[in-house]
Residue frames relative to the residue before (quaternion, step in Angstrom):
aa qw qx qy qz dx dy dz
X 1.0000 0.0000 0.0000 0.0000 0.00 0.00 0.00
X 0.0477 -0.7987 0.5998 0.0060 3.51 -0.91 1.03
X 0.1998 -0.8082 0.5173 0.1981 3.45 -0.60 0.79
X 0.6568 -0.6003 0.3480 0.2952 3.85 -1.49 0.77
X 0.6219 -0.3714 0.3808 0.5747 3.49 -0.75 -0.53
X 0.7767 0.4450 -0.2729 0.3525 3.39 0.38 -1.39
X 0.4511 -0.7010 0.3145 0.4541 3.70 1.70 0.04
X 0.4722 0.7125 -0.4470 0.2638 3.39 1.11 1.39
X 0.3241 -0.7772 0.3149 0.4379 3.48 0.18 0.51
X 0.2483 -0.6868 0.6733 0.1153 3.15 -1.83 0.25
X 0.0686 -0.8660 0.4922 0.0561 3.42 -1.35 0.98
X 0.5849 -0.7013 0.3999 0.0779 2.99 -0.99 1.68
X 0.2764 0.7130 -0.6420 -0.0557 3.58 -0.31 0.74
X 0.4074 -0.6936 0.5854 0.1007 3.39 -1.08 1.29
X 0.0742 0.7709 -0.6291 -0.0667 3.47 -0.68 0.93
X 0.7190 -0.3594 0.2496 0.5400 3.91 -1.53 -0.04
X 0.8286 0.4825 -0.1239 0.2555 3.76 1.22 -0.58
X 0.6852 -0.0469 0.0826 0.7221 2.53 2.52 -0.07
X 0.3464 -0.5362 0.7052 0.3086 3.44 -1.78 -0.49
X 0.0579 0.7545 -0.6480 -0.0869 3.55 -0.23 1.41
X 0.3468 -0.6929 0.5937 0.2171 3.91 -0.77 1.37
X 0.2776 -0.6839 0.6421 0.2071 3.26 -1.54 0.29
X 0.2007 -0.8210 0.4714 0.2520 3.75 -0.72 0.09
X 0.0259 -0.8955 0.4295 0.1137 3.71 0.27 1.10
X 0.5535 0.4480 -0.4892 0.5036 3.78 1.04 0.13
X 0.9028 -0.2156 0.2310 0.2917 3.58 -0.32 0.91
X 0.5985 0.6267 -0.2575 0.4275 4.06 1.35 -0.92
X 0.2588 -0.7023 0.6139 0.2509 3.40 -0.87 0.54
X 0.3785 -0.4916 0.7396 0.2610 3.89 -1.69 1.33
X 0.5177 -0.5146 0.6834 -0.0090 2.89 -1.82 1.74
X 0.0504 0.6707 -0.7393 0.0336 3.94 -0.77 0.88
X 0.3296 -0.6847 0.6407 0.1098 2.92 -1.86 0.94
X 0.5302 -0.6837 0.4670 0.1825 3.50 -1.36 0.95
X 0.3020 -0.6897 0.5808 0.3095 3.57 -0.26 0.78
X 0.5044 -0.6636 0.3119 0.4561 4.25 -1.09 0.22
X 0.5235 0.4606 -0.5728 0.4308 3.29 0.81 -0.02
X 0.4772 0.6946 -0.4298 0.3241 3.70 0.61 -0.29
X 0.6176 0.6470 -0.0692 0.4418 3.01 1.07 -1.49
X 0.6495 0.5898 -0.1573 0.4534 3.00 0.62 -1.96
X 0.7816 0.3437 -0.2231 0.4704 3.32 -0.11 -1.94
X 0.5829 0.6427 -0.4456 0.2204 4.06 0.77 -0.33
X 0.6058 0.6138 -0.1623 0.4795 2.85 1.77 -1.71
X 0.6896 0.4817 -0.3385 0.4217 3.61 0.88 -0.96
X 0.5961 0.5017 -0.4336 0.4527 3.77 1.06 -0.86
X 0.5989 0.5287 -0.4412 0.4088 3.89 0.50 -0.75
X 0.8326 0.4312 -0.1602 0.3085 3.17 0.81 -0.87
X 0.1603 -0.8377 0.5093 0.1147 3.50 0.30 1.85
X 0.6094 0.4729 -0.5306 0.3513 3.75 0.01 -0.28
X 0.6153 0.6506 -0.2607 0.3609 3.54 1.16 -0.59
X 0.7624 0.2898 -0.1495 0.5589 3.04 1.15 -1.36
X 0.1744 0.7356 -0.4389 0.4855 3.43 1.58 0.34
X 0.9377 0.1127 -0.0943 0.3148 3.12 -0.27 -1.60
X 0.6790 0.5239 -0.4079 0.3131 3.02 1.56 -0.06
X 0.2593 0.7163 -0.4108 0.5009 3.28 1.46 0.43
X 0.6620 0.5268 -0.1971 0.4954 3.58 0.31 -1.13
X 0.7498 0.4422 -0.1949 0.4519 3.32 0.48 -1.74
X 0.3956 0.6752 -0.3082 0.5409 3.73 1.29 -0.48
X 0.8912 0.3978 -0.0237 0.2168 2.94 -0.24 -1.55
X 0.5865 0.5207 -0.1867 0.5915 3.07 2.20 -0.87
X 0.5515 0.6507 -0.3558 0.3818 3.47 1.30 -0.93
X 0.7446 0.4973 -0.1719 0.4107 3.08 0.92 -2.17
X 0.7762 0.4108 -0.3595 0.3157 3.70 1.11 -0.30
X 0.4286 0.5745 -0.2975 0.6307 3.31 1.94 0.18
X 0.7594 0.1932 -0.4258 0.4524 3.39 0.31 0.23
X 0.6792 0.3342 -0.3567 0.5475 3.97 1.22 0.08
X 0.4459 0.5804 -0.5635 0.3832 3.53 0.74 0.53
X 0.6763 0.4307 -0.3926 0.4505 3.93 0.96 0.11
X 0.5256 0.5094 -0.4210 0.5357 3.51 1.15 -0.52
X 0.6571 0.4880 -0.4117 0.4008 4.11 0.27 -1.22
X 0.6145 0.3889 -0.3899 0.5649 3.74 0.85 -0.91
X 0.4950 0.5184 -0.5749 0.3946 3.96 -0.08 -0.06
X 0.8659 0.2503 0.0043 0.4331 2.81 -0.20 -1.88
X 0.6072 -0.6301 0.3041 0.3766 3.93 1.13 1.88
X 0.5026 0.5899 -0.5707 0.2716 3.94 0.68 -0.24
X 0.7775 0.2129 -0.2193 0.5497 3.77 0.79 -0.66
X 0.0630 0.7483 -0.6597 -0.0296 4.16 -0.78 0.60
X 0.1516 -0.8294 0.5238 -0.1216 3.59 -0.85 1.43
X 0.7345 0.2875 -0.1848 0.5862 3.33 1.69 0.56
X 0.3480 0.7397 -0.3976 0.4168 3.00 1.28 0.43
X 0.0912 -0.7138 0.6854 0.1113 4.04 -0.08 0.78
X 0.0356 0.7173 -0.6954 0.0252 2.73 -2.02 0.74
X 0.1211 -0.8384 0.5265 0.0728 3.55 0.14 1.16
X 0.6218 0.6178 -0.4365 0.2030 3.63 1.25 0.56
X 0.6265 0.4363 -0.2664 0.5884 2.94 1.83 -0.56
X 0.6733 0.3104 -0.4596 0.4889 3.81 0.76 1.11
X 0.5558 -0.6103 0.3826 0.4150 3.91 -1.16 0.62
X 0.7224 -0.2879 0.0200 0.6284 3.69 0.77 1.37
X 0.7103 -0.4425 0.3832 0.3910 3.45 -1.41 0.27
X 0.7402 0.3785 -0.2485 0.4971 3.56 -0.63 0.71
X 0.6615 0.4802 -0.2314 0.5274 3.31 1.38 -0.71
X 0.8177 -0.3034 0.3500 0.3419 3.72 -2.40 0.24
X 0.4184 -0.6344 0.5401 0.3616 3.67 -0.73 0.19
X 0.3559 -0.7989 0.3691 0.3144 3.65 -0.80 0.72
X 0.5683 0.4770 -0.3199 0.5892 4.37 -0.14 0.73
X 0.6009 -0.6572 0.3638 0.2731 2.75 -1.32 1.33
X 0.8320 0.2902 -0.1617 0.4442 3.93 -1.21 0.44
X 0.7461 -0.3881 0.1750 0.5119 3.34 1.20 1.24
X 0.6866 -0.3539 0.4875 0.4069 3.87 0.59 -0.18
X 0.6294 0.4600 -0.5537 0.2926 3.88 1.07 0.25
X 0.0053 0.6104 -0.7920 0.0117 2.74 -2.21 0.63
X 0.7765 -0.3072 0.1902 0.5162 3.95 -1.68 0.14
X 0.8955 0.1607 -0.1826 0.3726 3.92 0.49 -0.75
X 0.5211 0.3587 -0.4725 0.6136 3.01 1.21 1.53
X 0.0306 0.8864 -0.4433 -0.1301 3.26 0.24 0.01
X 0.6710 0.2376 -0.2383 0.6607 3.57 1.15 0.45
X 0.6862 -0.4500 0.3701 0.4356 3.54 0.85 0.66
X 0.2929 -0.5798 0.7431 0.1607 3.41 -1.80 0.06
X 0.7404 -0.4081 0.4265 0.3216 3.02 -2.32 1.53
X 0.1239 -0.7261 0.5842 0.3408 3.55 -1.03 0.59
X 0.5868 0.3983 -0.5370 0.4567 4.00 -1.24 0.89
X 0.8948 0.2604 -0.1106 0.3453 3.43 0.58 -0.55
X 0.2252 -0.8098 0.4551 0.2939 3.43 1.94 -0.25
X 0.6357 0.5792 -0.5094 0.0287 3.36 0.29 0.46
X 0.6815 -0.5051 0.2126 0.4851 3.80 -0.41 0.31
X 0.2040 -0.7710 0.6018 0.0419 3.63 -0.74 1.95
X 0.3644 0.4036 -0.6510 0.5297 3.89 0.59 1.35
X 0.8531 0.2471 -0.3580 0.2881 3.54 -0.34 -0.91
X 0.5999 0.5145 -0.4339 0.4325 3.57 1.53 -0.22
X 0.4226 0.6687 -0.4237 0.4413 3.89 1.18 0.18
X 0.7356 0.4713 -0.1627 0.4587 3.19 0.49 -1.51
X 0.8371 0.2188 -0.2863 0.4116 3.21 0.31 -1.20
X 0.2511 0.6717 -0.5433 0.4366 3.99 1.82 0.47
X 0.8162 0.3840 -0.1996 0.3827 3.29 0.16 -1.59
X 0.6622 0.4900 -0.3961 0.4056 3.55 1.01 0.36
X 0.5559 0.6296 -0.3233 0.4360 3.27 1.29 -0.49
X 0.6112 0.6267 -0.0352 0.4821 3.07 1.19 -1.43
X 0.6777 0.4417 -0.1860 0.5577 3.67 1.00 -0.63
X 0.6488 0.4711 -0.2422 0.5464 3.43 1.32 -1.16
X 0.5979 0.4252 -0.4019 0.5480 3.65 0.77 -0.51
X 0.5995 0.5934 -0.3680 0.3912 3.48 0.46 -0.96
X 0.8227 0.4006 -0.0933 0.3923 3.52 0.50 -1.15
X 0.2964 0.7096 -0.3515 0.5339 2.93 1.40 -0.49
X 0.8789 0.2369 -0.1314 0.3926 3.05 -0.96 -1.81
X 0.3442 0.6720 -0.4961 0.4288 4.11 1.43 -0.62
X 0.8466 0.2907 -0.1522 0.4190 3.35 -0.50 -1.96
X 0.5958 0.4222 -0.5437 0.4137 3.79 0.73 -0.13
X 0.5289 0.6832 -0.2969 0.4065 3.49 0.51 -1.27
X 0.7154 0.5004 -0.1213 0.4723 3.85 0.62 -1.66
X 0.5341 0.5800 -0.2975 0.5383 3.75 1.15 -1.42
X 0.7876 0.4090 -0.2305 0.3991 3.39 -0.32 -2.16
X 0.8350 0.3929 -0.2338 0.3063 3.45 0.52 -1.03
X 0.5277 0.6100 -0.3589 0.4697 3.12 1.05 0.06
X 0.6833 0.4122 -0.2332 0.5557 3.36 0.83 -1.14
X 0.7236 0.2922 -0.4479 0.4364 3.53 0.28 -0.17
X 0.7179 0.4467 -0.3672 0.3875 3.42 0.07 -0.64
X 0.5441 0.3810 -0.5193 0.5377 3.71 1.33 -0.06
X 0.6288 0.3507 -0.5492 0.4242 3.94 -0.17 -0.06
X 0.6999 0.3379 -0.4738 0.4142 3.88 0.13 -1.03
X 0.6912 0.3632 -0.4972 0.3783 4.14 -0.31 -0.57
X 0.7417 0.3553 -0.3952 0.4093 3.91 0.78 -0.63
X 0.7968 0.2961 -0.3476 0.3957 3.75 0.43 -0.37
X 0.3284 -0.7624 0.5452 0.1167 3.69 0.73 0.24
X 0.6476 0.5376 -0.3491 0.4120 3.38 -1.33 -0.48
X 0.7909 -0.2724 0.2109 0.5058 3.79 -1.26 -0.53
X 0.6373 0.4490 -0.4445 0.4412 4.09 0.88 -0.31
X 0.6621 0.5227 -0.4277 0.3249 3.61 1.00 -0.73
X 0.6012 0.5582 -0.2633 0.5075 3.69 1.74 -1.05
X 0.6815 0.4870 -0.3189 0.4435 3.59 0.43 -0.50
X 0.6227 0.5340 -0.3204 0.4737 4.10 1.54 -0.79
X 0.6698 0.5040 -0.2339 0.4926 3.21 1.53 -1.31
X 0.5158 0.5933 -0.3782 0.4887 3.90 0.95 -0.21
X 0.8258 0.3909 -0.1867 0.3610 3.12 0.68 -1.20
X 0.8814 0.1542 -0.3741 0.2438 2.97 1.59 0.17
X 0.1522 0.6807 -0.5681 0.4366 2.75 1.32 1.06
X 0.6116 0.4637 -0.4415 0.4648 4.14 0.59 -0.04
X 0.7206 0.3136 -0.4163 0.4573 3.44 0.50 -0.74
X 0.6324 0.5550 -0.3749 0.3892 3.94 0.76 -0.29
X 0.7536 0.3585 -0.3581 0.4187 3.23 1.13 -0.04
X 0.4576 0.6330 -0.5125 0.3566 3.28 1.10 0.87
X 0.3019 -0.7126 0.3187 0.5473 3.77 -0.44 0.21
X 0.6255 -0.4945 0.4638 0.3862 3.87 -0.90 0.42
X 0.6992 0.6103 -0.1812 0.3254 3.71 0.07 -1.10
X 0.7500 0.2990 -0.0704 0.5858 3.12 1.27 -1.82
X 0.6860 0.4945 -0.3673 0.3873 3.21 0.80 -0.31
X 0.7206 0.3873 -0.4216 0.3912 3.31 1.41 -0.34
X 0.4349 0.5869 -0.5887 0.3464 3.70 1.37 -0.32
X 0.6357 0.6340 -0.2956 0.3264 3.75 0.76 -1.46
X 0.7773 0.1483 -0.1832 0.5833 3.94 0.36 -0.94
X 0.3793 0.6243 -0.6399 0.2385 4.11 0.40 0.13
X 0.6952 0.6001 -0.2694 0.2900 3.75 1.05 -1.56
X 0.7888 0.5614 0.0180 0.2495 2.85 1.31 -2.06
X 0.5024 0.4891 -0.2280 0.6755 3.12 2.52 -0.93
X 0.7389 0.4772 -0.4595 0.1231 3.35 -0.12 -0.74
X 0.3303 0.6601 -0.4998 0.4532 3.55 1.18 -0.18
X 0.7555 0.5230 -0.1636 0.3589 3.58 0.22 -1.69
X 0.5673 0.5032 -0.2805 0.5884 3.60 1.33 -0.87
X 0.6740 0.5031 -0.3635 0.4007 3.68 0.40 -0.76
X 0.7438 0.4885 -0.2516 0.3805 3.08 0.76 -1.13
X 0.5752 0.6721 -0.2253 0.4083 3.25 1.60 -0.89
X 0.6007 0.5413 -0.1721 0.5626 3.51 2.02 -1.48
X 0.5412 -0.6375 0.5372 0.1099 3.23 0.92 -1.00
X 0.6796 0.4116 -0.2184 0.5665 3.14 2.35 -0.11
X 0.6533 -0.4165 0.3915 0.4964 3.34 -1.30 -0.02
X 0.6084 -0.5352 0.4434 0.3832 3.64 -1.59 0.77
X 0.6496 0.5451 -0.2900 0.4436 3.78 0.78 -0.93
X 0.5074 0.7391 -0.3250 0.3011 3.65 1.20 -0.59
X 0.2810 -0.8393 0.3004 0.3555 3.83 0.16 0.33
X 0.2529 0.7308 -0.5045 0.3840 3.10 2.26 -0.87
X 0.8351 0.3628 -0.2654 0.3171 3.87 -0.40 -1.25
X 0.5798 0.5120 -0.3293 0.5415 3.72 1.26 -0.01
X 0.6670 0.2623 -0.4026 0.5694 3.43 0.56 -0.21
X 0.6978 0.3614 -0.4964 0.3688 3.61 -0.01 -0.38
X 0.6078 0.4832 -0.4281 0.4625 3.80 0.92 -0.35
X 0.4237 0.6523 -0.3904 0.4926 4.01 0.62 -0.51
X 0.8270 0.3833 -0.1661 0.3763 2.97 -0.26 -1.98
X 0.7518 0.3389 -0.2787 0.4922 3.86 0.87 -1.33
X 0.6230 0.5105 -0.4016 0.4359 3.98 0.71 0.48
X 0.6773 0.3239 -0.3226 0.5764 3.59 1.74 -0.11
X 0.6569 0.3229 -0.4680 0.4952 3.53 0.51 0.24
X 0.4094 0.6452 -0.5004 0.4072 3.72 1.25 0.09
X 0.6727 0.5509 -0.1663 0.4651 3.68 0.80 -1.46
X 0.8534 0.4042 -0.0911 0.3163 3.19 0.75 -1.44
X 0.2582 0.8164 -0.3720 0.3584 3.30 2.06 0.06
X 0.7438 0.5361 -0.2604 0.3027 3.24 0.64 -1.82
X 0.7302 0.4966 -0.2797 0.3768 3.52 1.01 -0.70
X 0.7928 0.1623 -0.3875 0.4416 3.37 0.76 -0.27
X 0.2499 0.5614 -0.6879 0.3861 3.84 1.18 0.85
X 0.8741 0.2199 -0.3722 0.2214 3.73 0.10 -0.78
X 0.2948 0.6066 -0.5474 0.4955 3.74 1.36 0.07
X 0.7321 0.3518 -0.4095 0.4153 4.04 -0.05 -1.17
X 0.7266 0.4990 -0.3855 0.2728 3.39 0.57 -1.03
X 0.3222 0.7434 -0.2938 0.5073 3.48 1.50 -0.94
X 0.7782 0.4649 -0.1249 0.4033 3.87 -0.20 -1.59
X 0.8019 0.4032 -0.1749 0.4047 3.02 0.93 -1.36
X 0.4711 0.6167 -0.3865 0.4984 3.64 1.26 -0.81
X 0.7503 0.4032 -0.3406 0.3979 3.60 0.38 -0.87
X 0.6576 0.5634 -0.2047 0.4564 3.55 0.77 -1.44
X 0.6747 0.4814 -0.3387 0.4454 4.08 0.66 -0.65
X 0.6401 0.5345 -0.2010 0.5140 3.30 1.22 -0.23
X 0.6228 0.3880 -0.3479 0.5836 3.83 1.37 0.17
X 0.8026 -0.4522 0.1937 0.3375 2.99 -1.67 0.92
X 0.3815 0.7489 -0.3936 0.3725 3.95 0.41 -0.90
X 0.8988 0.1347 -0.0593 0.4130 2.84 -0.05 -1.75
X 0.4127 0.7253 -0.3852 0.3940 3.68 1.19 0.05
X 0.8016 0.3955 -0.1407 0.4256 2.79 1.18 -1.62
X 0.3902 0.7231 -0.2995 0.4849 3.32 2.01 -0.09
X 0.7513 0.4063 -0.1837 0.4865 3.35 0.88 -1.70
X 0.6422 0.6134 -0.2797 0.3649 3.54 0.92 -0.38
X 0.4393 0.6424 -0.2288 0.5848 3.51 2.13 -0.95
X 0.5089 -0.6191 0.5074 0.3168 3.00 0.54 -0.76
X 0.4051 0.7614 -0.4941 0.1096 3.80 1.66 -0.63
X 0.4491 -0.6618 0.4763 0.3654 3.59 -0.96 -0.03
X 0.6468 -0.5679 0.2323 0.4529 3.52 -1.19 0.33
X 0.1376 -0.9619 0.0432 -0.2321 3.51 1.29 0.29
X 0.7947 -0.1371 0.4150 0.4213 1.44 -1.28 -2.24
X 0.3903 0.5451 -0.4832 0.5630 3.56 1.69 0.46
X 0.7098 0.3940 -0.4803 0.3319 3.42 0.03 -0.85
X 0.6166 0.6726 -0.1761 0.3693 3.63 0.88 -1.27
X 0.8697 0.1086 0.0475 0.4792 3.31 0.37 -1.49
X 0.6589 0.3853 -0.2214 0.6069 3.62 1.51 -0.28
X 0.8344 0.2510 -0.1961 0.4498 3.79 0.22 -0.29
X 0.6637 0.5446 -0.3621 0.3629 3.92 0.74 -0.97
X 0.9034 0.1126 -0.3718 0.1813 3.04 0.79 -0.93
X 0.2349 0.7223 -0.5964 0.2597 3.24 1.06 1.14
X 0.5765 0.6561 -0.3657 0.3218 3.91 1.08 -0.40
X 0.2691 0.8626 -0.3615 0.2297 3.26 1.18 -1.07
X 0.8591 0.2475 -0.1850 0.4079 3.24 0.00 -1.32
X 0.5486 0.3616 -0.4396 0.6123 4.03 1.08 -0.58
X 0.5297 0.5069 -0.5932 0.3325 3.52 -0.22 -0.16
X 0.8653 0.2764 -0.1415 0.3935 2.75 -0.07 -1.80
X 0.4222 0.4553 -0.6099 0.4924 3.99 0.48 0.53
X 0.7845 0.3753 -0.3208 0.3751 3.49 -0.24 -1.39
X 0.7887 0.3452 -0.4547 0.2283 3.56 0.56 -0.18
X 0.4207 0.7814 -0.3112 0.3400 3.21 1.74 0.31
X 0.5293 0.4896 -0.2730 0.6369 3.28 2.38 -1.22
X 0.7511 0.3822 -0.4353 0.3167 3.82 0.25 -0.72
X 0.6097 0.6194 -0.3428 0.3565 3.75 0.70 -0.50
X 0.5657 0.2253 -0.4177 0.6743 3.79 1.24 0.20
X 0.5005 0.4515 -0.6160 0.4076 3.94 0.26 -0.04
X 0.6777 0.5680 -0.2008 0.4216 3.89 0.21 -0.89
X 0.4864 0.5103 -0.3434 0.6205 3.35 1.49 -1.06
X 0.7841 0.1943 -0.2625 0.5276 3.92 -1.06 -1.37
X 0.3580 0.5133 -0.6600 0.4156 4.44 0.25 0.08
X 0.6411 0.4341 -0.4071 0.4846 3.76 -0.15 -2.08
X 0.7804 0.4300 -0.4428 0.1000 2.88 -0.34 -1.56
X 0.6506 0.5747 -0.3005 0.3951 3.22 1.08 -2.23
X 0.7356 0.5449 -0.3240 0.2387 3.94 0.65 -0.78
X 0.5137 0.5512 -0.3275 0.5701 3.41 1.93 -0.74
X 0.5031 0.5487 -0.5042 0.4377 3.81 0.93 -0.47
X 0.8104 0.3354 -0.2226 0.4258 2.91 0.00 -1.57
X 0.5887 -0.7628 0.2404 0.1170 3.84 0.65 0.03
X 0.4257 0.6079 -0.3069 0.5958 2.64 2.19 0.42
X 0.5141 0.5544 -0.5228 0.3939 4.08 1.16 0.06
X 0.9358 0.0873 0.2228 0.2587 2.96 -1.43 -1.77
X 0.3620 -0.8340 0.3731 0.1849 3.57 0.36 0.62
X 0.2556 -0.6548 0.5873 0.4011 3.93 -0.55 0.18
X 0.5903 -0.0953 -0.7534 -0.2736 1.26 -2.38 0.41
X 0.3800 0.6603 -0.5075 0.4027 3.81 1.41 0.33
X 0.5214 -0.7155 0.4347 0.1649 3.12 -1.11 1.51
X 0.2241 0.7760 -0.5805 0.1035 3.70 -1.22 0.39
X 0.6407 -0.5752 0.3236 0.3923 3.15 -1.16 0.84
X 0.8279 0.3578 -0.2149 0.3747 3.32 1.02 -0.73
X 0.4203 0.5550 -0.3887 0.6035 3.45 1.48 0.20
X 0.7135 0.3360 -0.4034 0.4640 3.78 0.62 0.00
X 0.4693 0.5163 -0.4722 0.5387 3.58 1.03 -0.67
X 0.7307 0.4749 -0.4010 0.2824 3.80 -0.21 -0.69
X 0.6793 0.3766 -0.3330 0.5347 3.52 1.07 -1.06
X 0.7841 0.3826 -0.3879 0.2973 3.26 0.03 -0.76
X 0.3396 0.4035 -0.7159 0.4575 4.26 0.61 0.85
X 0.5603 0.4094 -0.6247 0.3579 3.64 -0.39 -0.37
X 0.8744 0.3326 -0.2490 0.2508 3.50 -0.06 -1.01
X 0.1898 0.9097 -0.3685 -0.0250 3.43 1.62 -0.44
X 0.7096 0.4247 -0.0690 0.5580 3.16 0.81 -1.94
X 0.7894 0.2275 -0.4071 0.3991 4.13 0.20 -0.53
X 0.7225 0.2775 -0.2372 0.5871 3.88 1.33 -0.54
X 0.1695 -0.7900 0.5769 0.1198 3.89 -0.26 0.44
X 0.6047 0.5755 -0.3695 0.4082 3.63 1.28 -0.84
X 0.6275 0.5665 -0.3045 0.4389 3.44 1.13 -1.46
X 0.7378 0.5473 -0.2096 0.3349 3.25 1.04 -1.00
X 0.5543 0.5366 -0.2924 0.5651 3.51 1.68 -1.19
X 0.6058 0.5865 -0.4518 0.2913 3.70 0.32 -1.30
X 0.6499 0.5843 -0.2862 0.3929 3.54 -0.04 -1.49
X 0.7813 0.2789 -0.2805 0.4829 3.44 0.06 -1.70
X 0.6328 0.6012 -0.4290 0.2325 3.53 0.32 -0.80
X 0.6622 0.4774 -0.3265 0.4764 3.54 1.29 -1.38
X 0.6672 0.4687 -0.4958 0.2989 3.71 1.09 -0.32
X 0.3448 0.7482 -0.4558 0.3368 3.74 1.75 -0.76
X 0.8485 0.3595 -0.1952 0.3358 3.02 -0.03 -2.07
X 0.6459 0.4791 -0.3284 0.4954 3.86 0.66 -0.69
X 0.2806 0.8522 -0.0653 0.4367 3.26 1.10 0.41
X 0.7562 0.4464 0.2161 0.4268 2.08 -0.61 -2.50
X 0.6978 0.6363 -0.0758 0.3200 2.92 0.41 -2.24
X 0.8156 0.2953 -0.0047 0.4975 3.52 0.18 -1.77
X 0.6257 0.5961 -0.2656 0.4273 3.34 1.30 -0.26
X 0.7099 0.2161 -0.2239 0.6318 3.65 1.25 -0.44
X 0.7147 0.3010 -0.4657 0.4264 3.41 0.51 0.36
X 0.4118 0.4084 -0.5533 0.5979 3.70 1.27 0.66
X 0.7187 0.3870 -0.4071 0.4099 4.09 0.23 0.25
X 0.5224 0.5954 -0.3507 0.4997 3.27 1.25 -0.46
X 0.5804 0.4853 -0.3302 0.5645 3.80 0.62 -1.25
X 0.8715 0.1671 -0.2653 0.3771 3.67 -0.27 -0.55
X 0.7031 0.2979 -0.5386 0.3561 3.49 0.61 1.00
X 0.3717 0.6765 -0.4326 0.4658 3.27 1.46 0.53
X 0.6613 0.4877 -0.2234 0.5243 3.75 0.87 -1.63
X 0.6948 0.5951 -0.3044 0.2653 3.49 0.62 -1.70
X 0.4010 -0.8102 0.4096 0.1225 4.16 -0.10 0.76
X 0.6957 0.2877 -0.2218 0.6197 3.05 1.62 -0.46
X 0.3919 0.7434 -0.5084 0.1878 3.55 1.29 0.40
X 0.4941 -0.6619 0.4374 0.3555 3.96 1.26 -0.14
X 0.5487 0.4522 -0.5185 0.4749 3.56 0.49 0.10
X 0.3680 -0.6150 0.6567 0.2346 3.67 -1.66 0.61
């Protein structure tokens, strides 16, 4: 029993996790906020954040049931129909692209088929490439940039060389240049025909997270240079732990949080990539939907169908949009010197 200033007592109940005090003369007990505590406060204040992560939600959840709806016939994205256009090749017929109750954004014009379920299942393809090349990118970089910041010396110079080579290639050309030349090689690698798209998206995907390695090897490496140098891991190296288990259990998860911001910014960077490559025509083939296999067809139509034309870019805006402020949100929420309480 311990007694207050004001000579009121106070009782102590000691538990395995503490001494939580009670104040009984009237004082409020002071609790501390654990950081995710913190974290999740900053993020609730923040509506543009939880804005978009709503959205982002919401885009995920229809990109991953936009293949089940085509299963089960609710979505059909290859289906031609040359009645609801003025023959094949031609304008959809009705005002606003061809919509009506079972199109409900109209139909592809040349081919009448239904431009909701080619959206959806666009914006899945497109997400899978996207991600893809995310978690490679995320994998590679991590692991390297945890050996170059922890072993310094000639392995840390020889990681940095290497990537400062792949950054000085340009990204763009290099992917218009080896998309043509690999994909044979991917097929063969799948096991599929060259024409097969299975082997375009996995090529895509393993040439952006190829590129995209370099940046968060050097964010990790950055993190780590500082962090190998604080007690933890001293006392790690002194145990005897192995290098490992520092990287594992002493250093990753202090990364966590840059990670996970930056991979929230690279995963719409990867998005408008697909996209910009299906423009240019060196991505995703038709008739398999993608964001960027629709952006291509529909400049033909700009001026006689504008809807066909708005749709496409717009879904690439918002997904975007989307992953882009709540990959800014995360890092002034995480960020410690970001001034918010």
């Amino acid at each position: 029993m311990t007694v207050a200033p004001g000579g009121s007592p106070i009782t102590e109940d000691a538990g395995a996790t503490g001494i939580d005090v009670a104040a009984l003369d009237g004082a409020v007990a002071i609790q501390g906020r654990s950081p995710w505590q913190i974290v999740r406060s900053r993020l609730l204040r923040d509506k543009v954040t939880m804005v978009a992560l709503v959205v982002s939600v919401l885009l995920i959840l229809l990109a991953i049931l936009a293949p089940l709806l085509s299963a089960l016939g609710v979505l059909d994205a290859y289906s031609t129909n040359d009645k609801l256009v003025q023959g094949l090749g031609s304008i959809p017929e009705g005002p606003f692209g061809g919509v009506s109750p079972s199109h409900p954004l109209g139909v592809e014009p040349g081919t009448g088929r239904d431009l909701l379920s080619r959206l959806l299942l666009g914006m899945t393809t497109s997400l899978t490439v996207a991600v893809m090349a995310t978690i490679f990118a995320v994998v590679v970089g991590t692991a390297l940039g945890l050996i170059a910041g922890f072993s310094r010396g000639r392995v840390d110079w020889l990681i940095s060389r290497f990537i400062d080579l792949i950054l000085s290639f340009p990204q763009t050309l290099m992917l218009l240049t080896l998309a043509p030349v690999l994909t044979g090689r991917v097929a063969s690698a799948l096991h599929v025909p060259d024409a097969d798209n299975r082997a375009k998206i996995t090529l895509i995907a393993l040439i952006l997270g190829f590129f995209g390695f370099p940046f968060f090897a050097r964010i990790v490496r950055g993190q780590v240079l500082s962090l190998r140098e604080r007690e933890f891991v001293e006392a790690a190296r002194s145990l005897g732990a192995s290098s490992r288990r520092i990287y594992v259990k002493e250093l990753l998860p202090h990364l966590w949080a840059p990670l996970l911001v930056y991979t929230t910014l690279t995963l719409p960077q990867n998005i408008a990539a697909e996209a910009a490559l299906g423009f240019l025509g060196v991505g995703i083939q038709a008739p398999t939907p993608s964001l960027g296999v629709l952006l291509n067809d529909s400049v033909t139509y700009a001026l006689p169908d504008p809807a066909y034309f708005a749709l496409p870019g717009l879904a690439v805006f918002i997904l975007v949009l989307a992953f882009n402020l709540l990959g800014d949100g995360l890092r002034d929420a995480l960020d410690p010197k970001a001034g918010r309480s």
